[in-house]
C-alpha positions as a Markdown table, in Angstrom:
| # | Residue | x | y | z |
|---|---|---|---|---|
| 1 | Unk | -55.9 | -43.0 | 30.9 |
| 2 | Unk | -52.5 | -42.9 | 29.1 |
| 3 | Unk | -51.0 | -39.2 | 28.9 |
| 4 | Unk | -47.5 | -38.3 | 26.8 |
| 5 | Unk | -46.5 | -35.3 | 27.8 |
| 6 | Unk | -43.4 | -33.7 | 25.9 |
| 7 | Unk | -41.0 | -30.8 | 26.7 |
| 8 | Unk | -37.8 | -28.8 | 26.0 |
| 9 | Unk | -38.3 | -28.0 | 22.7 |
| 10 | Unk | -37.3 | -24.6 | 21.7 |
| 11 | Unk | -35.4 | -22.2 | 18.8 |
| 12 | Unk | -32.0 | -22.8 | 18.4 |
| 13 | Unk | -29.4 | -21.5 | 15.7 |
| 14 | Unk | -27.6 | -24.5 | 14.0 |
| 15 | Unk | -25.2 | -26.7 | 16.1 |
| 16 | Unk | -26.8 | -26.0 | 19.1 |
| 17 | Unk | -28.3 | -28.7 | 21.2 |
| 18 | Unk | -31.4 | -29.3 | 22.8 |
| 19 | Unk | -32.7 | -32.2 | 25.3 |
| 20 | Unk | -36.6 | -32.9 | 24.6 |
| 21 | Unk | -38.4 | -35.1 | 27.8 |
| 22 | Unk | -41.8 | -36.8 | 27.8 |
| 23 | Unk | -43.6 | -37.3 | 31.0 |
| 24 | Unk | -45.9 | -40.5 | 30.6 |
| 25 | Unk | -48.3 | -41.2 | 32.7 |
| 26 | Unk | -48.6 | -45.2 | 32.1 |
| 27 | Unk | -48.4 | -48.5 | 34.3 |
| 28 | Unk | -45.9 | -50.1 | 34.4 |
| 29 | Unk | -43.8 | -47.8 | 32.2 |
| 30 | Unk | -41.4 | -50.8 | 32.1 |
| 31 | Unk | -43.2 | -52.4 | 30.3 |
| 32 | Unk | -43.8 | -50.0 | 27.2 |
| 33 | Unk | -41.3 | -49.6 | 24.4 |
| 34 | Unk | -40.8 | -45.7 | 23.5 |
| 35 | Unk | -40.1 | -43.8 | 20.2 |
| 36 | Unk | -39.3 | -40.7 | 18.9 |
| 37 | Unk | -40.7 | -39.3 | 16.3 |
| 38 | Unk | -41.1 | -35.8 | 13.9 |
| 39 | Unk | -43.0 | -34.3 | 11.2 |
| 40 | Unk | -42.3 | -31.0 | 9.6 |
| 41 | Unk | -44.4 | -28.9 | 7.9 |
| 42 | Unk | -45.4 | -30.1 | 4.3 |
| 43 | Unk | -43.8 | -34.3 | 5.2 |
| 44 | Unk | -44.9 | -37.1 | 6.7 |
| 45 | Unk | -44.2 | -38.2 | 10.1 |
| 46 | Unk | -41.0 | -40.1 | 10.5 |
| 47 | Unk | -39.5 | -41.9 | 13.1 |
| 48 | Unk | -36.6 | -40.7 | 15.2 |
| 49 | Unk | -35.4 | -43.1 | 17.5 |
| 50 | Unk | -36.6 | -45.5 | 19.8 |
| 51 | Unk | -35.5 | -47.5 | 23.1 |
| 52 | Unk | -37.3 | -51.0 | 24.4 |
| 53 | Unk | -38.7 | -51.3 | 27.6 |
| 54 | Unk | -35.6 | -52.1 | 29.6 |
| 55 | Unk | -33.9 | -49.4 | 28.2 |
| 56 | Unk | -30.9 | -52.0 | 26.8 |
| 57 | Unk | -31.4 | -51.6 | 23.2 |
| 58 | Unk | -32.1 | -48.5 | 20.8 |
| 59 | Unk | -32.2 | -47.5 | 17.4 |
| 60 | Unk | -31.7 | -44.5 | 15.2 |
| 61 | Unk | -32.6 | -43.0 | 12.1 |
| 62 | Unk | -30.0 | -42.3 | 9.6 |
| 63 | Unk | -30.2 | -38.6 | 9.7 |
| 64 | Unk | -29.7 | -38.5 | 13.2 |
| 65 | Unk | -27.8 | -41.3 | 14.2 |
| 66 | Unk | -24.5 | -40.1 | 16.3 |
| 67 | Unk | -26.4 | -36.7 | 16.9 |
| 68 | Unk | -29.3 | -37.9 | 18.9 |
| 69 | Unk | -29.5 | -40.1 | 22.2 |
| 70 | Unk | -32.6 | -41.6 | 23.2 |
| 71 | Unk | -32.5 | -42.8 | 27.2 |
| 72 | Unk | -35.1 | -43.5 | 29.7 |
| 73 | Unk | -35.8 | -43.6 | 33.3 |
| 74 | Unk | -38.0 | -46.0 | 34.5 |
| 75 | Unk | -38.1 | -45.2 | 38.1 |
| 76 | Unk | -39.2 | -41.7 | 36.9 |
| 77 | Unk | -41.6 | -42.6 | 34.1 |
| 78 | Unk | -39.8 | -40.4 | 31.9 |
| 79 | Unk | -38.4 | -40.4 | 28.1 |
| 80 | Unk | -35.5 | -38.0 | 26.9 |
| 81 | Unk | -33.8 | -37.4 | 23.3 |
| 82 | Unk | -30.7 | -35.9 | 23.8 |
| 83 | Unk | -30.3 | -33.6 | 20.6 |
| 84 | Unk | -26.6 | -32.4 | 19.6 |
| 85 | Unk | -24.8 | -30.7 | 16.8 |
| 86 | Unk | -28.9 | -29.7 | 15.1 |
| 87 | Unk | -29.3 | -28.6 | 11.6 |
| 88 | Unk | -32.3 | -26.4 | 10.3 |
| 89 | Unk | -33.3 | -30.0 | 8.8 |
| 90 | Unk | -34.0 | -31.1 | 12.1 |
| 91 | Unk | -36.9 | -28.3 | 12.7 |
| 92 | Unk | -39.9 | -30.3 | 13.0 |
| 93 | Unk | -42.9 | -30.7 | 15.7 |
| 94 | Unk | -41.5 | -33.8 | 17.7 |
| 95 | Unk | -43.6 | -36.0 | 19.6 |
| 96 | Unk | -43.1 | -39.3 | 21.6 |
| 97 | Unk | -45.1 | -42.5 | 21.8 |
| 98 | Unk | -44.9 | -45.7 | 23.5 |
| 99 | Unk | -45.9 | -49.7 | 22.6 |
| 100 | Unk | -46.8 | -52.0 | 24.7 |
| 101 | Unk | -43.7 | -54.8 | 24.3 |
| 102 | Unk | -46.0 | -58.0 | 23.6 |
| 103 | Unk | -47.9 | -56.0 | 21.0 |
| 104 | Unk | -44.8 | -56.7 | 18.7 |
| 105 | Unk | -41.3 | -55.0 | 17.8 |
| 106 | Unk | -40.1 | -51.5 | 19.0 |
| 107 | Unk | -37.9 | -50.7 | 16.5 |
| 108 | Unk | -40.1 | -49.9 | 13.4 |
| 109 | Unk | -37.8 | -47.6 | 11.5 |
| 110 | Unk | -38.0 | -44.7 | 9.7 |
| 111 | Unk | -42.1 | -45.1 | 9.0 |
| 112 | Unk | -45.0 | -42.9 | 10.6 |
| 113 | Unk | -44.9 | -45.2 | 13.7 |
| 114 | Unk | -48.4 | -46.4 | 13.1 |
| 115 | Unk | -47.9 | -49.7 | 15.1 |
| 116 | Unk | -47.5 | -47.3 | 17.8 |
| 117 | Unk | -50.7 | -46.3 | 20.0 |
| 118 | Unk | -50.3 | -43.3 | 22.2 |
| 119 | Unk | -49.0 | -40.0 | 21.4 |
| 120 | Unk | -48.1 | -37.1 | 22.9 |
| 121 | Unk | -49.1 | -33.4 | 21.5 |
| 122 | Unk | -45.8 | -32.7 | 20.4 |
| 123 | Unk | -42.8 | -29.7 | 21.2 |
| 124 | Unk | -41.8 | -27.9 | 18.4 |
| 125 | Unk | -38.0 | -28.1 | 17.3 |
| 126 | Unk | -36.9 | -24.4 | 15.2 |
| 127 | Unk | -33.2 | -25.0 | 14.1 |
| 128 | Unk | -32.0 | -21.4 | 12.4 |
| 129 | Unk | -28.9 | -21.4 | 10.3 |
């Protein structure tokens, strides 16, 4: 059974940084394309970032694109988003989800990640000004 489990979410006044992770319990994790994504209260989900399944190529959103790194460690099973310089836009409930790669693209923008089939439960993301 596939399990996402995401951390390191927290309260944090604005420009602060914090670094998210997501445990997933999947086989082989290599071969699983990973995204980002948020939702705050009262919006759609959106998507964040993402990273493919050899961890060569990623993509980001425009709101947080030279902010936020996405990385992965494959030996480890393990997804991080690497959150810098945060705004009280960013406060949102932030989950991750992975793809398998031959079930298509990884990179599916800014949408609600529907082509994407497991989820985690989320960490919630409080940016103060």
């Amino acid at each position: 059974q596939v399990q996402l489990v995401e951390s390191g979410g927290g309260s944090v006044q604005a420009g602060g940084s914090l670094r998210l992770s997501c445990a997933a319990s999947v086989t082989p994790y290599r071969d699983y394309c990973m995204g980002w994504f948020r939702q705050a209260l009262g919006k759609e989900r959106e998507g964040v970032a993402y990273i493919d399944a050899g961890g060569e190529n990623d993509y980001y959103a425009d709101p947080v694109k030279g902010r936020f790194t996405i990385s992965r460690d494959n030996a480890a099973n393990m997804l991080y988003l690497q959150m810098n310089s945060l705004t009280p836009e960013d406060t949102a409930m932030y989950y991750c989800a992975l793809r398998h790669r031959l079930l298509g693209r990884c990179m599916v923008g800014r949408g609600p990640g529907y082509e994407y089939d497991y989820w985690g439960q989320g960490t919630q993301v409080t940016v103060s000004s």
